[in-house]
C-alpha positions as CSV (number, residue, x, y, z in Angstrom):
1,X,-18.1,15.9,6.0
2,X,-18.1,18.5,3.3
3,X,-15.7,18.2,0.9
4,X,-15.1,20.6,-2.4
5,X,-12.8,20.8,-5.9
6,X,-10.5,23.6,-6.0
7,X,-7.6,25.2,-8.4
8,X,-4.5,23.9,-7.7
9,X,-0.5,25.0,-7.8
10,X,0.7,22.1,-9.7
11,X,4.0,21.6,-11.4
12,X,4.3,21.6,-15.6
13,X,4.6,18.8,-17.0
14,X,8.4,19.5,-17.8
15,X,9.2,19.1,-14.4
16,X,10.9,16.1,-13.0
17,X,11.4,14.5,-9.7
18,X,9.8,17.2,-7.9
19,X,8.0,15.3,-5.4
20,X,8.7,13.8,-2.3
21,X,7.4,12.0,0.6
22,X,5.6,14.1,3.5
23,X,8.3,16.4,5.2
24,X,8.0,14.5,8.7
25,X,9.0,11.1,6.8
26,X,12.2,12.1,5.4
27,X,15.6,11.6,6.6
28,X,18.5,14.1,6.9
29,X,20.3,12.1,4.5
30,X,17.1,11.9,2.0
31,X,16.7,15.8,2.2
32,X,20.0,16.0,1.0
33,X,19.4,14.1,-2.1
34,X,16.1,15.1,-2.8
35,X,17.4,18.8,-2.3
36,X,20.3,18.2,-5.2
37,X,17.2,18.8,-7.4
38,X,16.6,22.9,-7.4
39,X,12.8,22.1,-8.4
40,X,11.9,19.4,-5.5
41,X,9.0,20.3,-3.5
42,X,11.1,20.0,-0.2
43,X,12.7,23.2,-1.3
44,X,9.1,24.4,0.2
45,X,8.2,21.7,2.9
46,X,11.8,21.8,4.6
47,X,13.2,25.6,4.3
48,X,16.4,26.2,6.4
49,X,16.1,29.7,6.6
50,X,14.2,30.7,9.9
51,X,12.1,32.9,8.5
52,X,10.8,30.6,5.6
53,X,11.8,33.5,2.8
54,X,13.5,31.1,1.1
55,X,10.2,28.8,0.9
56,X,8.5,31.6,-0.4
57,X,11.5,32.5,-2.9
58,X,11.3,29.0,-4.1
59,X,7.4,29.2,-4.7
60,X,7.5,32.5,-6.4
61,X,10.6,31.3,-8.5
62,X,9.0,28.1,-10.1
63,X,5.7,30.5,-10.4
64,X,7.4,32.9,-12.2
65,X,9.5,30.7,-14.5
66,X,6.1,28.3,-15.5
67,X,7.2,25.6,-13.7
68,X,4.6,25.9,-11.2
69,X,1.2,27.3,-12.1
70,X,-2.6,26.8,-11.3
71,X,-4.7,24.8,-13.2
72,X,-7.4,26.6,-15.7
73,X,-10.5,24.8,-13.7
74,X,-11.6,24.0,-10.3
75,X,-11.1,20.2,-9.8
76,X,-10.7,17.3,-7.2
77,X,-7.2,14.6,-7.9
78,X,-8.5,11.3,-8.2
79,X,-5.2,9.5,-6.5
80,X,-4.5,5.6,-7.6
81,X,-1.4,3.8,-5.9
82,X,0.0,0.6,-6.8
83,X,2.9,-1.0,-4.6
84,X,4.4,-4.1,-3.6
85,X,4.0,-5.2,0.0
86,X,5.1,-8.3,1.7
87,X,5.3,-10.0,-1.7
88,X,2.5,-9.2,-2.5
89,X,1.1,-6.6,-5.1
90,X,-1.7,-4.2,-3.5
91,X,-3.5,-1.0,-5.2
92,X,-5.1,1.9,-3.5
93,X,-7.7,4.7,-4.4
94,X,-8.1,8.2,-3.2
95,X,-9.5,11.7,-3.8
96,X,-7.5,15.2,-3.0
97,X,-9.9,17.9,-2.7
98,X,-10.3,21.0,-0.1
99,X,-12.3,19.6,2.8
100,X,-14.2,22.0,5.6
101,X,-12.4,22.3,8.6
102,X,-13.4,25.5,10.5
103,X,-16.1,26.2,12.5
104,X,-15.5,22.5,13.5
105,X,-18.4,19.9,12.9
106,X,-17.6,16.9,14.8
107,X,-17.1,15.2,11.2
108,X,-13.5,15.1,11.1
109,X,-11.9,13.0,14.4
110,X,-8.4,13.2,15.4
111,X,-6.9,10.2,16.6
112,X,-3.5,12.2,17.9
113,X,-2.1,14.2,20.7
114,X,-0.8,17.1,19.2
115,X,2.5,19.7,20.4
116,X,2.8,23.1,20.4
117,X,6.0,22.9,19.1
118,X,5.5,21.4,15.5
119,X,2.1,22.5,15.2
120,X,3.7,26.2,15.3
121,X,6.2,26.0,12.7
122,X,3.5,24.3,10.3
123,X,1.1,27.4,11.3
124,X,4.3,30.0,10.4
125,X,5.3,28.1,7.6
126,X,1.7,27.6,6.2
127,X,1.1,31.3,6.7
128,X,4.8,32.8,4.9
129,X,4.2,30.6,1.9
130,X,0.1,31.5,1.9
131,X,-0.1,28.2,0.9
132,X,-1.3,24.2,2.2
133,X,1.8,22.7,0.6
134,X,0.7,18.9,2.1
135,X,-2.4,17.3,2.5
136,X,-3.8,15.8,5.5
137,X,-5.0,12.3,5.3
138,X,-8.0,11.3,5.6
139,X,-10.3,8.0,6.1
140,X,-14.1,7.4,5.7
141,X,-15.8,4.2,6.1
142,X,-18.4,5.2,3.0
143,X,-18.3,1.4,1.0
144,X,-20.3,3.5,-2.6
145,X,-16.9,6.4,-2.3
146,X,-14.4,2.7,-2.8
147,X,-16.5,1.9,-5.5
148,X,-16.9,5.3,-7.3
149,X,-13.1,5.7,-7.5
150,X,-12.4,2.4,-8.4
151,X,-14.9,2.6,-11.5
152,X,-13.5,6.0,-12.3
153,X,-10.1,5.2,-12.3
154,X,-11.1,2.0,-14.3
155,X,-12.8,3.7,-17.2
156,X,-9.9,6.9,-17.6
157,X,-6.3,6.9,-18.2
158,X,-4.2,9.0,-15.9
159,X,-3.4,12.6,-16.2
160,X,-0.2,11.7,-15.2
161,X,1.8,8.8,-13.4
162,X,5.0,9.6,-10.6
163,X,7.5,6.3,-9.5
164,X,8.4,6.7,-6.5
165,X,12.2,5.3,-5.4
166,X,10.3,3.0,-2.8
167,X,8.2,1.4,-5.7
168,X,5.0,3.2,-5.3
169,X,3.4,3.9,-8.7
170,X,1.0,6.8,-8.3
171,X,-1.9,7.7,-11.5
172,X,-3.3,10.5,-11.0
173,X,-6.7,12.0,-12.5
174,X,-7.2,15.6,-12.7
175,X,-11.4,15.6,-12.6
176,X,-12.7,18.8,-14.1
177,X,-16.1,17.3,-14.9
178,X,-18.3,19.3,-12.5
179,X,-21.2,15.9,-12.5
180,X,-18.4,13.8,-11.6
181,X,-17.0,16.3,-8.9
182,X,-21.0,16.7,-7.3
183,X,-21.6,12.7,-7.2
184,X,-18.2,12.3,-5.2
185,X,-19.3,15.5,-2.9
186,X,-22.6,13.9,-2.2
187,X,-21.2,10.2,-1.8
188,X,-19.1,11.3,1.2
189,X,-21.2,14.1,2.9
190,X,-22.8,12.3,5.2
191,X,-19.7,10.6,6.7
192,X,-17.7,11.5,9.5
193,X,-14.1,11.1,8.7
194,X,-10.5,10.2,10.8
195,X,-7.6,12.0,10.6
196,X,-4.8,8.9,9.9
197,X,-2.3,11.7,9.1
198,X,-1.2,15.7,9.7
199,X,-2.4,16.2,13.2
200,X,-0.2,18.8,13.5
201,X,-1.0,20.5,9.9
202,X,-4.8,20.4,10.8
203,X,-4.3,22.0,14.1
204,X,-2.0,24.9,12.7
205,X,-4.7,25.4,9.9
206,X,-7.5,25.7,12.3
207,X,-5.7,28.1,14.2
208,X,-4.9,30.2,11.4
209,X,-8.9,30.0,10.5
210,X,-9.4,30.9,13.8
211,X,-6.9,33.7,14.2
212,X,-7.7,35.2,10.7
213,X,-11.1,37.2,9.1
214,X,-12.7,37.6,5.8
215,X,-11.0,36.4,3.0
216,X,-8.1,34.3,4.9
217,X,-10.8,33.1,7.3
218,X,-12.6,31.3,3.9
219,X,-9.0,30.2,2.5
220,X,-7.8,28.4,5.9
221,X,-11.1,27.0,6.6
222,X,-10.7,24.3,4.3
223,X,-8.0,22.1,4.4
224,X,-5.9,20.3,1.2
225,X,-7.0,16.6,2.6
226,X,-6.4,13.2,1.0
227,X,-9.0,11.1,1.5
228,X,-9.1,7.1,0.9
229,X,-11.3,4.6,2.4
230,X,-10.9,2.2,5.8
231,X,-13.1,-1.1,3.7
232,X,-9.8,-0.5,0.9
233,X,-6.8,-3.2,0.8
234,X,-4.4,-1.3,0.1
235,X,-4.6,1.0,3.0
236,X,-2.3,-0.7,5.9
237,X,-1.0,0.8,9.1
238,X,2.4,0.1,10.7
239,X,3.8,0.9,14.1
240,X,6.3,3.9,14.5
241,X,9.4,2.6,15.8
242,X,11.0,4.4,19.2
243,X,14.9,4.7,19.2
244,X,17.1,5.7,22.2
245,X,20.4,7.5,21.2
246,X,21.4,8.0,25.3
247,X,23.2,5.7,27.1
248,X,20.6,2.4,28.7
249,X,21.6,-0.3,31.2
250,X,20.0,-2.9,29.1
251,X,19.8,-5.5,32.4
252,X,18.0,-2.9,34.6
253,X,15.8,-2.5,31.7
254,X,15.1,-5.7,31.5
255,X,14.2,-6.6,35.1
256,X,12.4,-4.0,35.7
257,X,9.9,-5.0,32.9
258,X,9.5,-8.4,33.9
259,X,6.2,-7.2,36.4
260,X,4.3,-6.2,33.1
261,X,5.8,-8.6,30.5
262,X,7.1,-11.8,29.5
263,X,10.7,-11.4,28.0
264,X,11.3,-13.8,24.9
265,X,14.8,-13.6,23.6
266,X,15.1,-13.9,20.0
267,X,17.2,-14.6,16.8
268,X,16.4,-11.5,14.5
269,X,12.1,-11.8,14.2
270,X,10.9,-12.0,10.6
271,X,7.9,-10.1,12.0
272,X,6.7,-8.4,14.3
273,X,4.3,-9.8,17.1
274,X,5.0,-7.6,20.2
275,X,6.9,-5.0,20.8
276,X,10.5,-5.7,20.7
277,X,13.4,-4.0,22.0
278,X,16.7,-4.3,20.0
279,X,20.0,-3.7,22.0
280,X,22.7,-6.4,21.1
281,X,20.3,-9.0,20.7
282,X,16.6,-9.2,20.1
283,X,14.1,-9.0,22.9
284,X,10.2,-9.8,22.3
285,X,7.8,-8.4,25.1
286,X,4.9,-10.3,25.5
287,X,2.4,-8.1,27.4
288,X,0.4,-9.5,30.8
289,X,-2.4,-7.0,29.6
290,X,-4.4,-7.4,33.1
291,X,-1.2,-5.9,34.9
292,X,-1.0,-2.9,32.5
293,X,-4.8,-2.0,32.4
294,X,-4.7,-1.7,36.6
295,X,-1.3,-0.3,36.4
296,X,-2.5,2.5,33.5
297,X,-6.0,3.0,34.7
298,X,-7.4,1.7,31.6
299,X,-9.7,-1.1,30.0
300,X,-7.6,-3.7,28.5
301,X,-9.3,-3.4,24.8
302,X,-7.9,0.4,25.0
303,X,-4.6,-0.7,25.4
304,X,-2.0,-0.4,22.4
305,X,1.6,-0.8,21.7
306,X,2.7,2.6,21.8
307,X,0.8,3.6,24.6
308,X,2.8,0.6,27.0
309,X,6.3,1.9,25.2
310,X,5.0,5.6,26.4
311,X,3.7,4.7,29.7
312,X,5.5,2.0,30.8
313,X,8.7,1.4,29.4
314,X,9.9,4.9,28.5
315,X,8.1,6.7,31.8
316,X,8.3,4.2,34.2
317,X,11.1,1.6,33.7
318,X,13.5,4.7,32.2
319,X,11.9,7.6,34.3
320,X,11.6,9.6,31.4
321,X,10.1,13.3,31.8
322,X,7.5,14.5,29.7
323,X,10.0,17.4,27.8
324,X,13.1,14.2,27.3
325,X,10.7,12.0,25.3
326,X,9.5,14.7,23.2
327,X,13.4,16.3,22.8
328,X,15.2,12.7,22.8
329,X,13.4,10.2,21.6
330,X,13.9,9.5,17.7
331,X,10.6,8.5,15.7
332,X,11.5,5.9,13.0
333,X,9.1,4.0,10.7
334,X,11.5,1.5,9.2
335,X,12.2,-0.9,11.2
336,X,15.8,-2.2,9.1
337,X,16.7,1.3,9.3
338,X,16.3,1.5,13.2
339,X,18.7,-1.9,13.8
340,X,20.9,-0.6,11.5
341,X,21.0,2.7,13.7
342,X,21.8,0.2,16.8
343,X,24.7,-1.7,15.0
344,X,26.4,1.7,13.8
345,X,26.1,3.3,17.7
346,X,24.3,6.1,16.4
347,X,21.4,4.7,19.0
348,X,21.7,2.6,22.1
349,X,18.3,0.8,21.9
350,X,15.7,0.4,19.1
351,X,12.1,0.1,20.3
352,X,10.6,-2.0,17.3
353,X,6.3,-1.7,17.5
354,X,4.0,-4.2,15.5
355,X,1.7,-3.3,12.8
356,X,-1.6,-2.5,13.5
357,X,-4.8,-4.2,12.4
358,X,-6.8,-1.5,11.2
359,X,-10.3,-2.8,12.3
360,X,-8.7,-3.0,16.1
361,X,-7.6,0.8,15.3
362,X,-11.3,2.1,14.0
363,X,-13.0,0.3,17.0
364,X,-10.9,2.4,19.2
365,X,-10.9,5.7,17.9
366,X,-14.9,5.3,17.7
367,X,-14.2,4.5,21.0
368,X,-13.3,8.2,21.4
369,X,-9.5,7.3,22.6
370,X,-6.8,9.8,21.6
371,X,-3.6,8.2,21.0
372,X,-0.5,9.5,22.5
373,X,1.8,10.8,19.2
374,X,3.2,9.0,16.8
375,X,1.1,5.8,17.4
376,X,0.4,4.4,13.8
377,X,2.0,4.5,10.2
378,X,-0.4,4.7,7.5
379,X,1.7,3.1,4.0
380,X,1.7,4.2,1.3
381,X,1.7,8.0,1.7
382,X,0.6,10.6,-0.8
383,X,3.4,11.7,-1.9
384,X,4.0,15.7,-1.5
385,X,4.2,18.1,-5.1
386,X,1.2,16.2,-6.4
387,X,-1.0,19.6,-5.9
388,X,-0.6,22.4,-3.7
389,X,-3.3,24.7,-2.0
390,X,-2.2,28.5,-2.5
391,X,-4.3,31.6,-2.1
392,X,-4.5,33.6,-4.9
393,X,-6.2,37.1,-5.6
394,X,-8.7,35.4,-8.1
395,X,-9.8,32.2,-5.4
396,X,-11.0,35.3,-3.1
């Protein structure tokens, strides 16, 4: 995996509350607040306007005002997040730097379908605003890159330091020493790496590489990538929660996933074991994972939740088309926040999916297996407004 520093878009120190989670986590009702602030980044991640002018008339606003400019040295962001999980207090380390993404290598591996239709208005957006506003993210299995980052961050103070509202404190190191930046290059350059998060930004950057010549060819053959380590504690990965906002006949549901499950009703579950559906009461589905390997063609250590809510209970059980999932089912990652949805009607059925254990996850993408979308949550996120990737007549 090659990896390099770059000059980054970053905000002035002035600024406040500019960032924001990644644009595909955030709710209608949490673009509207982050929104009431005329600075925040989602001004440029979530435009309204079709034709993304007024992305682009936000960018060239905070440029032009000094609220936004590049940094004076090339440089790779040494990211170091500390949260609260489960009661119990966790930190991760990261890097942010450019990483090579076109002509492909084989280093970086998808572990996500992808669809045409988000992976286009990425590409259009990416391409109005010239600009990677969002990293993808990154994993590598490299034990000496943990420990480089956790030395570095132990031995520096922090550039800077964001709170998130969810209680993610991020430090961030801008690392201009061009020793440092080589030995981090070198440390990872032999690894191959797994795409945890932005299927759909990588795809619409290596299109753009693809589509594109000379200078923009360079520019969108890298990609703005976080990167953080599988072997770190802090790096967990949750299950994306399915909700159902058209009518269900929960006792046809039911019964006609008894043939591939045992159906445990519950009280409300203080975690998560199995998938579970939530309708008026709570229903754990404990899989008979010999039935569902003959029934999917597959071998049973390939099997994961979301591919049994796909296959199974949304396809076969609901006879779901291919265009109706995509168009009508709701992705959610909290799971309060989908039974809440239930109890005020705004969905008939909440399909709640367990966390993952991320050692069962690397086994199977090295097993080559592609997981059907929005399979896995990686927590916490890099928050978006951190650093931005913009082409600029003196990177060319």
């Amino acid at each position: 995996m090659k990896i390099s520093a770059f000059r980054p878009l970053v905000y002035s120190d002035e600024a406040r509350n500019y960032h924001s989670p990644p644009y595909d986590t955030i709710s209608a009702e949490m673009e509207a607040e982050l929104k009431k602030n005329p600075e925040n980044i989602t001004h440029a991640t979530l435009p309204e306007k079709e034709d993304y002018s007024d992305a682009v008339g936000f960018l060239e606003d905070l440029k032009s005002r000094g609220i936004m400019k590049k940094l004076d040295n090339d440089c790779i962001v040494i990211l170091s997040q500390k949260f609260r999980y489960n009661d119990d207090d966790y930190r991760r380390h990261g890097i942010i730097a450019l990483t090579s993404i076109y002509p492909p290598d084989g280093s970086i591996k998808p572990h996500e379908r992808t669809f045409d239709g988000p992976k286009r208005q990425r590409l259009n957006l990416m391409s109005a605003l010239k600009c990677q506003p969002e990293p993808i993210f990154l994993l590598v299995s490299n034990q000496n890159f943990l420990g480089a980052l956790k030395k570095y961050t132990e031995e520096h103070t922090p550039d800077r330091q964001i709170e998130e509202p969810i209680g993610v404190v991020n430090d961030i190191f801008f690392v201009k020493d061009e020793e440092t930046i080589r030995q981090f290059i070198q440390i990872v350059e032999q690894d191959n790496s797994i795409v945890a998060d932005g299927h759909h930004r990588l795809a619409a950057t290596m299109e753009l590489a693809e589509l594109s010549g000379g200078k923009w060819r360079d520019f969108w053959g890298s990609s703005l990538s976080y990167i953080t380590s599988v072997s770190d504690s802090g790096l967990l990965i949750g299950g994306i929660h399915r909700c159902l906002g058209f009518p269900i006949n929960m006792e046809e549901l039911l019964n006609s996933l008894k043939e591939y499950f045992t159906i445990v009703d519950l009280e409300k579950p203080t975690s998560l074991e199995n998938i579970t559906l939530y309708h008026e009461g709570f229903h754990e589905l404990k899989p008979d994972l010999d039935k569902i390997a003959a029934f999917l063609g597959k071998e049973k250590d390939l099997l994961y939740p979301a591919i049994m809510v796909r296959e199974i209970i949304l396809k076969k059980a609901l006879s779901l088309e291919e265009n109706v999932i995509e168009e009508k089912v709701k992705y959610i990652h909290d799971s309060n926040e989908a039974i809440r949805g239930v109890d005020e009607k705004k969905f008939s059925l909440a399909i709640l999916l367990p966390s993952w254990d991320k050692y069962s996850f690397i086994r199977l993408i090295m097993k080559g297996e592609v997981l059907t979308q929005k399979s896995t949550y990686f927590y916490p996120k890099p928050p978006s407004g951190i650093v931005l990737n913009c082409y600029s007549q003196e990177s060319s």
